[in-house]
GULUM-720968 format. One record per residue (C-alpha): residue in one letter; x, y, z. Coordinates in pm, whole numbers. Layout:
<sites>
<r->A; px->X; py->Y; pz->Z>
...
</sites>
This chain:
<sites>
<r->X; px->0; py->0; pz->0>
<r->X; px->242; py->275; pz->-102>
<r->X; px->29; py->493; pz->-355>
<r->X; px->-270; py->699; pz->-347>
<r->X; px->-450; py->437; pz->-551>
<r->X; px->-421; py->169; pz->-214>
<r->X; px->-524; py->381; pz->2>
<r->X; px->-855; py->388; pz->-95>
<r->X; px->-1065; py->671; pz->69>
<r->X; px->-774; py->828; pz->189>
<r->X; px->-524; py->1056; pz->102>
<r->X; px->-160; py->1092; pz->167>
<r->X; px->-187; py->1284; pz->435>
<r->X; px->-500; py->1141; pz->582>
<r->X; px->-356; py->817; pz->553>
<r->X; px->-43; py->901; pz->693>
<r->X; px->-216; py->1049; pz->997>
<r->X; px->-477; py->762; pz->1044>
<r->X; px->-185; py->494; pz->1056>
<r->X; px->12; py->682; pz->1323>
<r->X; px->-351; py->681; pz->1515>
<r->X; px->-343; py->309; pz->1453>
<r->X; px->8; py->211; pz->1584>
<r->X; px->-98; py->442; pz->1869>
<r->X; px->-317; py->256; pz->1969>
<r->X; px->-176; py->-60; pz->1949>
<r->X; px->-274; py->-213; pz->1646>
<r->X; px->-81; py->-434; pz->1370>
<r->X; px->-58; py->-233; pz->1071>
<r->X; px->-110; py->-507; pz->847>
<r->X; px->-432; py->-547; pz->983>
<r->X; px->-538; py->-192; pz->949>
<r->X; px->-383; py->-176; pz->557>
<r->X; px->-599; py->-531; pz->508>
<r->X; px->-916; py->-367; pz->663>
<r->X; px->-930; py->-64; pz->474>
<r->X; px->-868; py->-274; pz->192>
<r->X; px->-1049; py->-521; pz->238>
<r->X; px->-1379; py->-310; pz->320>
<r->X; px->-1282; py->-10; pz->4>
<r->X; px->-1345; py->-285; pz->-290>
<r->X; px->-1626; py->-171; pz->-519>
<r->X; px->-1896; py->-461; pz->-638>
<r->X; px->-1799; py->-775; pz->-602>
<r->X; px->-1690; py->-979; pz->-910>
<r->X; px->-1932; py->-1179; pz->-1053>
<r->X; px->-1923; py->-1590; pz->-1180>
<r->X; px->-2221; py->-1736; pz->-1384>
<r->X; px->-2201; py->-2140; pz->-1321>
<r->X; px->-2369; py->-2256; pz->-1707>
<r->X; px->-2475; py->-2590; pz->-1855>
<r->X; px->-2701; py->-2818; pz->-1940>
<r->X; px->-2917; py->-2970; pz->-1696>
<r->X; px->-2815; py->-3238; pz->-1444>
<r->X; px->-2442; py->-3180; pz->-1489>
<r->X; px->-2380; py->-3114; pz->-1092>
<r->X; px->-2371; py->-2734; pz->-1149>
<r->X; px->-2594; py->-2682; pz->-822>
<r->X; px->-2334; py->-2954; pz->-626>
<r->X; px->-2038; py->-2764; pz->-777>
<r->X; px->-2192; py->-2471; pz->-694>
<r->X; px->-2272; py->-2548; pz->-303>
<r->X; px->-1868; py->-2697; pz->-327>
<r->X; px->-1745; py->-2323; pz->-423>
<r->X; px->-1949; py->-2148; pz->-144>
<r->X; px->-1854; py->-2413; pz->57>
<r->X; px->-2217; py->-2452; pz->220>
<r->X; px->-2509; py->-2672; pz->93>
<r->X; px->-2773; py->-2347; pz->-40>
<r->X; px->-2871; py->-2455; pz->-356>
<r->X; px->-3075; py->-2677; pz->-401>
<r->X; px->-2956; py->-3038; pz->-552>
<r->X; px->-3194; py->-3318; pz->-615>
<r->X; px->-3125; py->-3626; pz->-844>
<r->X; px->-3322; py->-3497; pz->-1151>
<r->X; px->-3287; py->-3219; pz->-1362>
<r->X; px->-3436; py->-2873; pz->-1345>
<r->X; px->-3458; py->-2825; pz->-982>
<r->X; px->-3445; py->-2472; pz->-898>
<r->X; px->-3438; py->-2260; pz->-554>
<r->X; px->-3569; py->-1920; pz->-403>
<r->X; px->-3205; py->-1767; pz->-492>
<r->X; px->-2991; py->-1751; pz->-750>
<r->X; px->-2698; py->-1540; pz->-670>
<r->X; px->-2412; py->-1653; pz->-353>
<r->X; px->-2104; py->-1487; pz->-214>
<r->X; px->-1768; py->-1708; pz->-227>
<r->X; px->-1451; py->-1720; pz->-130>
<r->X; px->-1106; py->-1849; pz->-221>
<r->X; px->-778; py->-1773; pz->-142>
<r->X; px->-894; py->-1437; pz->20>
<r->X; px->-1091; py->-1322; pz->-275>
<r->X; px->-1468; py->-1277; pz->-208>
<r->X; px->-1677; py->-1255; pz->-545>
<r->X; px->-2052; py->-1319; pz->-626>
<r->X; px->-2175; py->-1655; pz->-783>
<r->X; px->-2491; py->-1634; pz->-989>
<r->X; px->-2594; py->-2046; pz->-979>
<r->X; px->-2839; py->-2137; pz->-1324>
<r->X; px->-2972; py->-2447; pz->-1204>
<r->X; px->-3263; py->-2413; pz->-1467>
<r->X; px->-3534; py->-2573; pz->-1616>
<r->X; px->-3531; py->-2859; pz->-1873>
<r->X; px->-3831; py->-2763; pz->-2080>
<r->X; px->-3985; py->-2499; pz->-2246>
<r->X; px->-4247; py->-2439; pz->-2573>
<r->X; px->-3849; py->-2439; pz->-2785>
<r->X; px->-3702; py->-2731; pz->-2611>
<r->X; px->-3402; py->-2782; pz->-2401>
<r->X; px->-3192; py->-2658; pz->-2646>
<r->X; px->-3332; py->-2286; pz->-2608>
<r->X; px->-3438; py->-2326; pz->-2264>
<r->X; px->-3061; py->-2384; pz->-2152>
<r->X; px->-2915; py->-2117; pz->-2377>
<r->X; px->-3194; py->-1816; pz->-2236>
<r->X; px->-3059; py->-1928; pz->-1863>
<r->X; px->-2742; py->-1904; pz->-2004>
<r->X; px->-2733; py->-1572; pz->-2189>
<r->X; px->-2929; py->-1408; pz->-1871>
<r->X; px->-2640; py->-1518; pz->-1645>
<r->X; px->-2393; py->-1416; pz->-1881>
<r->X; px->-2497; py->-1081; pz->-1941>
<r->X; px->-2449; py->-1023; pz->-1542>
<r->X; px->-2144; py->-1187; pz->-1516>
<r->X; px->-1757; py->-1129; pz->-1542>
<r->X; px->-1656; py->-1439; pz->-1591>
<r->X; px->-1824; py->-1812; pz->-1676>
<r->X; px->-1773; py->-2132; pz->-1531>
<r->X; px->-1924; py->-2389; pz->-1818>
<r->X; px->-1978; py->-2729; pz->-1633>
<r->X; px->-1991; py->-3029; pz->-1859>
<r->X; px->-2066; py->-3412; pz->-1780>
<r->X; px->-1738; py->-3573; pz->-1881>
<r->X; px->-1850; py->-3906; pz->-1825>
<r->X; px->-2097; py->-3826; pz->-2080>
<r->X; px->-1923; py->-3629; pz->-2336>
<r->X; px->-1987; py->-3309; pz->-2549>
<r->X; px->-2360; py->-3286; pz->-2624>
<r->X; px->-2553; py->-3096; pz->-2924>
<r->X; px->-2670; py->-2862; pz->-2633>
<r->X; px->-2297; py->-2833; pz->-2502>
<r->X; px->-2195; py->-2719; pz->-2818>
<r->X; px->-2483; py->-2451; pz->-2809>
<r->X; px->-2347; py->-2329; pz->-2529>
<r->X; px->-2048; py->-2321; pz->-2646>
<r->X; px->-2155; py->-2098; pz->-2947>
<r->X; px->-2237; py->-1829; pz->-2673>
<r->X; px->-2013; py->-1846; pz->-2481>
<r->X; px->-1830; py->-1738; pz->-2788>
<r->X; px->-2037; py->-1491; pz->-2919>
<r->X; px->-2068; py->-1319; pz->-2512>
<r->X; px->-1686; py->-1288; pz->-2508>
<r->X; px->-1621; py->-1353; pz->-2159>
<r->X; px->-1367; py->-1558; pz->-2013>
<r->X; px->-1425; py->-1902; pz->-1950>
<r->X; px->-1317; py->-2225; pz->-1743>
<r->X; px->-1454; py->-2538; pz->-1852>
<r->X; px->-1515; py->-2736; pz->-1551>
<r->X; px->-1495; py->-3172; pz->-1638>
<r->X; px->-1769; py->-3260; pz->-1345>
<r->X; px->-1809; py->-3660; pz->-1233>
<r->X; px->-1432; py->-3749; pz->-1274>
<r->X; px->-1401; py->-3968; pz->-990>
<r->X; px->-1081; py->-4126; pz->-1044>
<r->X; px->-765; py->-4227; pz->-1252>
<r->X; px->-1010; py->-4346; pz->-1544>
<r->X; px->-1202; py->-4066; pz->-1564>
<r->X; px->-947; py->-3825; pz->-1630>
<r->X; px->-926; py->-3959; pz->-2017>
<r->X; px->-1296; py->-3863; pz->-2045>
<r->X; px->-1231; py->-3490; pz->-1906>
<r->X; px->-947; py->-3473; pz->-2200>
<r->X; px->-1180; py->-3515; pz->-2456>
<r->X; px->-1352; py->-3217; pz->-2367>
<r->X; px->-1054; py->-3003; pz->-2525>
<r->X; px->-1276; py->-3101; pz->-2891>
<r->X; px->-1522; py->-2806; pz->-2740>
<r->X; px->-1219; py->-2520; pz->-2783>
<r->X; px->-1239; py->-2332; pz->-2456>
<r->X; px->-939; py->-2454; pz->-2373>
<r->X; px->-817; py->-2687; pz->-2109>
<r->X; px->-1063; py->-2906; pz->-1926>
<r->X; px->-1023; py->-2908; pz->-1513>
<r->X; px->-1158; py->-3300; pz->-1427>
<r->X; px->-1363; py->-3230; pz->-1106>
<r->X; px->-1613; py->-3448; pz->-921>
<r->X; px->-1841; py->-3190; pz->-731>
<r->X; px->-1959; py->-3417; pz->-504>
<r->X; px->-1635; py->-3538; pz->-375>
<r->X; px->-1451; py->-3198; pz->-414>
<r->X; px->-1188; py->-3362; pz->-627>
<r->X; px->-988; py->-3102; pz->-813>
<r->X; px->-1201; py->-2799; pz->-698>
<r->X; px->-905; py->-2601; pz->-567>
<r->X; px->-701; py->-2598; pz->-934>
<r->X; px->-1075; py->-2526; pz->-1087>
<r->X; px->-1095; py->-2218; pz->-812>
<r->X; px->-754; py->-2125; pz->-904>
<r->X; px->-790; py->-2087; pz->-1257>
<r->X; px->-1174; py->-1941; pz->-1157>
<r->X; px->-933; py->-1613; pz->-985>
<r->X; px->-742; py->-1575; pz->-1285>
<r->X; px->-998; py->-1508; pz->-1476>
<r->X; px->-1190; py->-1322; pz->-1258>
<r->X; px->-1087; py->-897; pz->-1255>
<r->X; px->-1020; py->-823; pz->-886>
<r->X; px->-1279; py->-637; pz->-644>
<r->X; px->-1258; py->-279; pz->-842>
<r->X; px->-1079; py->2; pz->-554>
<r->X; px->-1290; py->270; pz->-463>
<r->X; px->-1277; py->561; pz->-693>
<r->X; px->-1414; py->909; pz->-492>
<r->X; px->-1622; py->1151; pz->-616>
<r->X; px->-1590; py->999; pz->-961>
<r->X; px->-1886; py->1044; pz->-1211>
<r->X; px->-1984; py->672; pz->-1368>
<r->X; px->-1968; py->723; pz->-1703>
<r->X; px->-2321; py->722; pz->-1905>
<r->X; px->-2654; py->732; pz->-1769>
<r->X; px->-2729; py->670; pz->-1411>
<r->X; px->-2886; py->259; pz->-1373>
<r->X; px->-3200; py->234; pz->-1247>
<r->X; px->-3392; py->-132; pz->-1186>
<r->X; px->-3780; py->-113; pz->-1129>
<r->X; px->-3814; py->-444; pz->-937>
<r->X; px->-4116; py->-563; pz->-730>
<r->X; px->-4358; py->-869; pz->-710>
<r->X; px->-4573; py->-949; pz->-1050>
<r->X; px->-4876; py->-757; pz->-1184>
<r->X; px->-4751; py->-459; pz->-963>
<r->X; px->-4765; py->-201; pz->-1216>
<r->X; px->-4374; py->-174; pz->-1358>
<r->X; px->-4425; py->-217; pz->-1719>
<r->X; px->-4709; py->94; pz->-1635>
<r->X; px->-4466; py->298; pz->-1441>
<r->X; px->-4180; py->296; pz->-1687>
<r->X; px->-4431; py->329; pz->-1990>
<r->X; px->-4546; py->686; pz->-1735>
<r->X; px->-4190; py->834; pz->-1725>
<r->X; px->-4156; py->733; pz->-2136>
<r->X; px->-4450; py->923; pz->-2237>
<r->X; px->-4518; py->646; pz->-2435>
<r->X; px->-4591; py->275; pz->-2463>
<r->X; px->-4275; py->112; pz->-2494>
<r->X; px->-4339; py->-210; pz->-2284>
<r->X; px->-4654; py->-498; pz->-2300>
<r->X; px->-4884; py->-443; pz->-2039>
<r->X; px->-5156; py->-677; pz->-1945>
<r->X; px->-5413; py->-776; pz->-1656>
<r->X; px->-5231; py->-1109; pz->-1650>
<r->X; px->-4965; py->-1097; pz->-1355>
<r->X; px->-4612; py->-1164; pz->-1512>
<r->X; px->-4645; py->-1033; pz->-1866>
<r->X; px->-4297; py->-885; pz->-1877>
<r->X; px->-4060; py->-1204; pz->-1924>
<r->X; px->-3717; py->-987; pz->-2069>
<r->X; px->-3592; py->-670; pz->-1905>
<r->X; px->-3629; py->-380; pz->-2142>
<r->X; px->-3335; py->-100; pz->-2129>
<r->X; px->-3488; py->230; pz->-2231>
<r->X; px->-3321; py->576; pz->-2243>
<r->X; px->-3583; py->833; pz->-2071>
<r->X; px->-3549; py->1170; pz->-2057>
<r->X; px->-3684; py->1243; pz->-1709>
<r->X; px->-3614; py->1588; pz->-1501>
<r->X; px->-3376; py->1731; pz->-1773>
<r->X; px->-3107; py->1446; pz->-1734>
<r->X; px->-3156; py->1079; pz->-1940>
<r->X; px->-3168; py->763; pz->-1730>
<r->X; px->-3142; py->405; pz->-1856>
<r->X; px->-3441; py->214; pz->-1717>
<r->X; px->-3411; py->-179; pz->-1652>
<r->X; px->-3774; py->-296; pz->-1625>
<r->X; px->-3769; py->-640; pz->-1482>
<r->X; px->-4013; py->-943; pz->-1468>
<r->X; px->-4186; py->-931; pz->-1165>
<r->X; px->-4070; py->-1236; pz->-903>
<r->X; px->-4295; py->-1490; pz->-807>
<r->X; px->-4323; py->-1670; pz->-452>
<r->X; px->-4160; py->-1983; pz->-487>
<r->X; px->-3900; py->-2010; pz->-817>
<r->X; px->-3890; py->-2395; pz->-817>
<r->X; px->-4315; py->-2384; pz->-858>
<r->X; px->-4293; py->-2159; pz->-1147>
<r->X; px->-4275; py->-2266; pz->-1519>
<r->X; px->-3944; py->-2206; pz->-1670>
<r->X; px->-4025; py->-1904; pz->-1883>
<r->X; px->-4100; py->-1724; pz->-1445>
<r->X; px->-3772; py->-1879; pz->-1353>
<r->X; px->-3517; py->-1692; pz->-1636>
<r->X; px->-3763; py->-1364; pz->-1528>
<r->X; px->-3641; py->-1422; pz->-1195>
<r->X; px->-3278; py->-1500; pz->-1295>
<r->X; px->-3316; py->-1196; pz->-1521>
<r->X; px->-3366; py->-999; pz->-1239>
<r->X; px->-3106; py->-1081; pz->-1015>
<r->X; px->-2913; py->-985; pz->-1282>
<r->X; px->-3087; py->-642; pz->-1351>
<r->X; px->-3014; py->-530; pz->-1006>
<r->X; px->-2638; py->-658; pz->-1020>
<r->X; px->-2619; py->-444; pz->-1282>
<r->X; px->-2842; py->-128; pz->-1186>
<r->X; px->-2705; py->144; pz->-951>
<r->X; px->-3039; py->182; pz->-810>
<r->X; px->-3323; py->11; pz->-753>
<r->X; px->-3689; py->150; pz->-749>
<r->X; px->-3868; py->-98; pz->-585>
<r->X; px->-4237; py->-74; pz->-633>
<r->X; px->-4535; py->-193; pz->-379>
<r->X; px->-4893; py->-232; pz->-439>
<r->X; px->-5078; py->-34; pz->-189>
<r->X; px->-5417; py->-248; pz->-267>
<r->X; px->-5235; py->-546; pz->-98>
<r->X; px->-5131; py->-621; pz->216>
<r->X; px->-4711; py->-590; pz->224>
<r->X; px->-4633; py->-912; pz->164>
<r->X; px->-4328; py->-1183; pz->247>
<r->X; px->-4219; py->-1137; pz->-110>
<r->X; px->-4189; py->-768; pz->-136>
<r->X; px->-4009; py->-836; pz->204>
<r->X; px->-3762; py->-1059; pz->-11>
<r->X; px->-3762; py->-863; pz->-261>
<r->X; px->-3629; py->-558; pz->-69>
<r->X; px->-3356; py->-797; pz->139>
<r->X; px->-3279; py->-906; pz->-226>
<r->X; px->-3208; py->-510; pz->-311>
<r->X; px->-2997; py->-429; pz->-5>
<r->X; px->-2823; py->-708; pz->22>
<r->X; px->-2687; py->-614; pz->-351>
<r->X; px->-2566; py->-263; pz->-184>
<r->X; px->-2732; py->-95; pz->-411>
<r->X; px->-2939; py->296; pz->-339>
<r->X; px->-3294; py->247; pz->-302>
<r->X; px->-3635; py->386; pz->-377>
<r->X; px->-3965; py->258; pz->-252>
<r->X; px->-4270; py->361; pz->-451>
<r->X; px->-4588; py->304; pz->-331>
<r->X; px->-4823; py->203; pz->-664>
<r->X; px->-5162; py->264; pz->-666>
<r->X; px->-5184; py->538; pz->-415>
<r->X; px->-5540; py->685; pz->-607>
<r->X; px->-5708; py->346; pz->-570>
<r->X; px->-5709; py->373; pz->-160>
<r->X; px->-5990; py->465; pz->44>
<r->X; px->-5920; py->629; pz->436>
<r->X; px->-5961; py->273; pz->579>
<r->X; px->-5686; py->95; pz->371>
<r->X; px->-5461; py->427; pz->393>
<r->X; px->-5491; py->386; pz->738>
<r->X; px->-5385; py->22; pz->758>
<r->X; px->-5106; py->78; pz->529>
<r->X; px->-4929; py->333; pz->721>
<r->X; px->-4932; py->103; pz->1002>
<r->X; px->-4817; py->-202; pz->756>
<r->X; px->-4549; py->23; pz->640>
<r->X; px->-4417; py->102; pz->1079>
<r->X; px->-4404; py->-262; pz->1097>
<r->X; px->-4290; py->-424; pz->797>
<r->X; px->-4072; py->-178; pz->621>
<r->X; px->-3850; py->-107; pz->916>
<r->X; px->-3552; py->-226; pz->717>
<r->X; px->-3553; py->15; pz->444>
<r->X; px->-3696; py->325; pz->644>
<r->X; px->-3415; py->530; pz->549>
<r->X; px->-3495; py->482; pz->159>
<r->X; px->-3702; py->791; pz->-23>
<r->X; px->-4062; py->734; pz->-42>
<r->X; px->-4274; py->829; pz->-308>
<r->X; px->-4676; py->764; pz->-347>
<r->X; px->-4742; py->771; pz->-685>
<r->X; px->-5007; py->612; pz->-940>
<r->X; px->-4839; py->427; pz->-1258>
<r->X; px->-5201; py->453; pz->-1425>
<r->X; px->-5286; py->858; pz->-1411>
<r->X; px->-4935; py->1000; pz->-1314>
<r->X; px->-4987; py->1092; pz->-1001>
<r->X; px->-4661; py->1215; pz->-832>
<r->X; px->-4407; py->1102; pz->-1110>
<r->X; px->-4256; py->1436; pz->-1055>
<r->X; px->-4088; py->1319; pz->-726>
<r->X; px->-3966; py->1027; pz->-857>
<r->X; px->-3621; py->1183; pz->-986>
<r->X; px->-3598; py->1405; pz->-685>
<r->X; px->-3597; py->1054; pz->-470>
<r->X; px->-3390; py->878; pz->-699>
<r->X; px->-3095; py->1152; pz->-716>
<r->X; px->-3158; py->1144; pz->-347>
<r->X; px->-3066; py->804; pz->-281>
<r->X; px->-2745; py->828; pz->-543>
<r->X; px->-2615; py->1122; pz->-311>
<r->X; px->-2670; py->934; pz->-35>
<r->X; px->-2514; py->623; pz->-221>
<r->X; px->-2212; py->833; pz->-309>
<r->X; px->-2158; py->986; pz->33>
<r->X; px->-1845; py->1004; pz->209>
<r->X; px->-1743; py->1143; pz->559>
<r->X; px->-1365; py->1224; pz->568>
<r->X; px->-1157; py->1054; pz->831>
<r->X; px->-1122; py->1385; pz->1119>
<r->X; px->-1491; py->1417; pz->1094>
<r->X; px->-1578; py->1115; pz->1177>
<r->X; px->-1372; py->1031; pz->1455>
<r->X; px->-1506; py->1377; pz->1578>
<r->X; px->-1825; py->1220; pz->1594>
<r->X; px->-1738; py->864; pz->1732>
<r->X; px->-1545; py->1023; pz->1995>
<r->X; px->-1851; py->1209; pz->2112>
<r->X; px->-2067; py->922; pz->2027>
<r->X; px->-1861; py->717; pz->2250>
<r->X; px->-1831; py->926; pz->2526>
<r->X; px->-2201; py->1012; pz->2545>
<r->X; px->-2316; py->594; pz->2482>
<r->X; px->-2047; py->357; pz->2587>
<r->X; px->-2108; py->-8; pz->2484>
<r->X; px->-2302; py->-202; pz->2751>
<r->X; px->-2047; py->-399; pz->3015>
<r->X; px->-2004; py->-746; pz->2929>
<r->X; px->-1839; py->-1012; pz->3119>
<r->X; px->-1667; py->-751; pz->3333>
<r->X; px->-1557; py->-574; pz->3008>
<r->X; px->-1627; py->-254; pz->2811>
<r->X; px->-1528; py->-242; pz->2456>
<r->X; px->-1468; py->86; pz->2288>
<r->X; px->-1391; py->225; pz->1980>
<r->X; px->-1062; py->359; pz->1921>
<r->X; px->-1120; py->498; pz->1607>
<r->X; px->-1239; py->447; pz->1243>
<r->X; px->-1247; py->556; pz->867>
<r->X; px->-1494; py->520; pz->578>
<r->X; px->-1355; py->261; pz->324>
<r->X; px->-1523; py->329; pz->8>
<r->X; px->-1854; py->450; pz->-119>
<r->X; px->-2158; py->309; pz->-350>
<r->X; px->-2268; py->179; pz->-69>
<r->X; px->-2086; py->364; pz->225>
<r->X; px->-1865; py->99; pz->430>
<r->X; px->-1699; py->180; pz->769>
<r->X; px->-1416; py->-23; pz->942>
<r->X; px->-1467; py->47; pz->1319>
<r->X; px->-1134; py->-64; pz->1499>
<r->X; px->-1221; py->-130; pz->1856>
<r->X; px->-1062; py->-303; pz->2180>
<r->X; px->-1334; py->-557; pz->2186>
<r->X; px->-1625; py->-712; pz->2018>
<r->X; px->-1910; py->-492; pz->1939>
<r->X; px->-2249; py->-632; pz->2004>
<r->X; px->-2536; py->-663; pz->1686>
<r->X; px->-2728; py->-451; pz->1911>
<r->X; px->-2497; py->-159; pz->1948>
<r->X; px->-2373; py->-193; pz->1597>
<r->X; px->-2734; py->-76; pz->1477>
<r->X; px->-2712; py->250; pz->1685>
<r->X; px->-2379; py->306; pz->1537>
<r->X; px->-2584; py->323; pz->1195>
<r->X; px->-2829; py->501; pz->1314>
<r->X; px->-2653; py->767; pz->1438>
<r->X; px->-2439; py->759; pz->1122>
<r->X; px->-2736; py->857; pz->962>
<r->X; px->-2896; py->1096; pz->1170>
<r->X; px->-2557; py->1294; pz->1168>
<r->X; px->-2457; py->1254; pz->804>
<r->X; px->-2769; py->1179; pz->627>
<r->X; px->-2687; py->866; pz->395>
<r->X; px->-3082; py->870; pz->290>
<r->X; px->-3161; py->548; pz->70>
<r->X; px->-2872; py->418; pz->78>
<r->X; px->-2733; py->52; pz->272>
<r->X; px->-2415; py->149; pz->527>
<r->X; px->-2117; py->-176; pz->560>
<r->X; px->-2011; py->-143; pz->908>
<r->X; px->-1735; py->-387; pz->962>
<r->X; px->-1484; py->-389; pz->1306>
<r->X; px->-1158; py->-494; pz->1375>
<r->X; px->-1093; py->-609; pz->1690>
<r->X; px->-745; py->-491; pz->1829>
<r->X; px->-512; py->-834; pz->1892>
<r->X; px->-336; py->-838; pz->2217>
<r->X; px->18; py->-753; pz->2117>
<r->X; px->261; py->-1019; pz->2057>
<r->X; px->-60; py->-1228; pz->1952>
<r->X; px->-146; py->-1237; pz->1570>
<r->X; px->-408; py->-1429; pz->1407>
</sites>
């Protein structure tokens, strides 16, 4: 960490400063450099697993986040609530976006495998392509093949069920498919993960370093994501002045995300409008499960995400997943309430209350009450949105902020526990889109207190619609390292 670049959030002379605060106070500077960079990476890389059905993609999958999530059944086309799982190797952290998929559809496997496929490509930096090398190169292999070509991402060509010695003649054969060199795995018994994860790194560009107060080039990203039939085809047709997108009584319509350019408020935005997502993926019919793939993949690449309710309904566990979907993605948020002319007193009472209780999560994000049908209130819609990108974008320097945990701390110590007090020595905001914080303290932080740290964060810096990272760092005792 020598240049400007390392350092992240912080300058030379911020940097300089902050590290003599750290030795101080007794802390390894290795730790603090790893910290800071560890919590200043932008997005998170992303890996689409592809293939055909029933080649051990979900197993493999499971193997490289090292915890059985997906779903794996003996027969093809079993799919799961979630399609998109943070890993880890050899220190790296990156996203994997799993396409267990359907076998059929109205065009056959062929197509069905190759929409999956060209969804989780589109999203992704880098593929995995898991074939069945005890079965050989299919027809619908080699359609995969033909875009993974045309996508031009990198690849690794994963050999799955190679259990042994004799197996490792039938992985070879796979070079006829000319991605290169085949790595003979068997998911199930992990053999040979840790070359394929390897080779997975290389391929993969590293966690992009925070770049402050840098413009994104282009038009901001915005995702309109919510539950079917709840009025985002209407909405975005609104802002367009015009009817770009299908929209019909029948819930789920929309089955591919349209990009539009809108002029909206005097600036152009590119609007993602995604297929709504249903309750349970692995009851839907496979043309519902790409939509919800699709989306996942909308959001990874939106910058923020309008998430739209319908106010005639009661708020419901899949908006609730569908907004833990959104923030978990870090992404700045908007909640729109749809529908807002259709209420009478009695459900606009209810709703307010619905909205106390089960919106708690996102009760920092901008709320707007607006009507896709007549237009009611689209007016605020850009206000929120460039709301929740400042808030997105914000960042406290390094002085002010231990200004304010100083006085935080001094007003609210942690509880006791055990006899002990932790504190917090100091800290420094690590990178932006969303905000993250590394909190160095002398002790473990409780969940509880943790939340009033982000609370206050807010209340003192604003950070409205966007998700705050607070991470901590424990100080070791010295002459101890991990």
């Amino acid at each position: 960490m020598n240049d400007q670049h390392d350092h992240g959030a912080l300058g030379d002379a911020e940097y300089a400063e902050f590290m003599e605060l750290a030795a101080e106070e007794g802390f390894d500077i290795e730790d603090v450099e790893e910290a800071i960079e560890e919590a200043g990476h932008g997005p998170l890389p992303v890996l689409a697993v592809v293939g055909r059905p029933n080649v051990g993609k979900s197993t493999l999958v499971n193997r490289i986040i090292g915890r059985r999530e997906a779903v794996v059944e003996d027969r093809p086309g079993v799919t799961r609530d979630r399609v998109t799982y943070e890993a880890e190797w050899a220190g790296r952290r990156f996203k994997v976006v799993d396409t267990g998929g359907w076998e059929q559809d109205v065009l056959g496997i062929d197509a069905s495998v190759a929409t999956q496929a060209e969804y989780a490509i589109e999203a992704a930096d880098a593929c995995l392509f898991v074939v069945d090398a005890t079965v050989g190169a299919t027809d619908t292999d080699e359609a995969v093949v033909k875009l993974l070509r045309r996508a031009g991402k990198p690849v690794v060509l994963a050999a799955n069920k190679v259990d042994g010695q004799s197996g490792e003649a039938d992985a070879a054969m796979l070079w006829s498919l000319g991605l290169g060199e085949p790595f003979p795995v068997s998911s199930l018994h992990g053999r040979g993960t840790g070359d394929l994860l390897d080779e997975v790194l290389r391929k993969l560009p590293d966690a992009p370093a925070q770049t402050f107060g840098k413009a994104v080039g282009g038009p901001r990203r915005i995702a309109l994501i919510g539950r079917p039939n709840v009025g985002k085809s209407s909405l975005l047709n609104k802002v367009a002045g015009e009817d770009r997108v299908v929209v019909n009584e029948l819930a789920g319509t929309t089955r591919d995300p349209v990009d539009e350019l809108i002029e909206l408020g005097g600036k152009t935005w590119k609007f993602v409008d995604t297929a709504g997502i249903r309750k349970k993926v692995h009851l839907q019919a496979g043309a519902d499960y790409y939509a919800s793939l699709r989306t996942a993949a909308a959001v990874e690449k939106a910058e923020v995400a309008v998430i739209l309710i319908d106010t005639t309904d009661q708020i419901s566990v899949q908006d609730q997943r569908i907004i833990t979907m959104a923030v978990e993605s870090g992404r700045a948020i908007v909640i729109a309430y749809n529908k807002w002319d259709e209420l009478d007193e009695e459900r606009r009472y209810y709703l307010e209350r619905e909205i106390e209780t089960e919106m708690q999560q996102v009760s920092w994000a901008p709320r707007v009450n607006v009507s896709a049908k007549t237009g009611r209130h689209m007016e605020k819609l850009v206000p929120a949105i460039e709301t929740a990108l400042a808030g997105w974008e914000t960042r406290v320097p390094t002085g002010r902020l231990n200004a304010f945990l100083g006085e935080l701390v001094a007003a609210h110590p942690h509880p006791i526990r055990g006899g002990k007090q932790p504190r917090i020595l100091f800290g420094t905001q690590a990178g932006t889109k969303p905000p993250r914080f590394v909190l160095f303290a002398s002790g473990f932080l409780e969940a509880g207190y943790r939340r009033f740290i982000e609370r206050r964060l807010r209340e003192e810096f604003g950070f409205e619609g966007t998700p705050i990272h607070i991470s901590v760092r424990v100080r070791e005792k010295r002459g101890k390292k991990k």
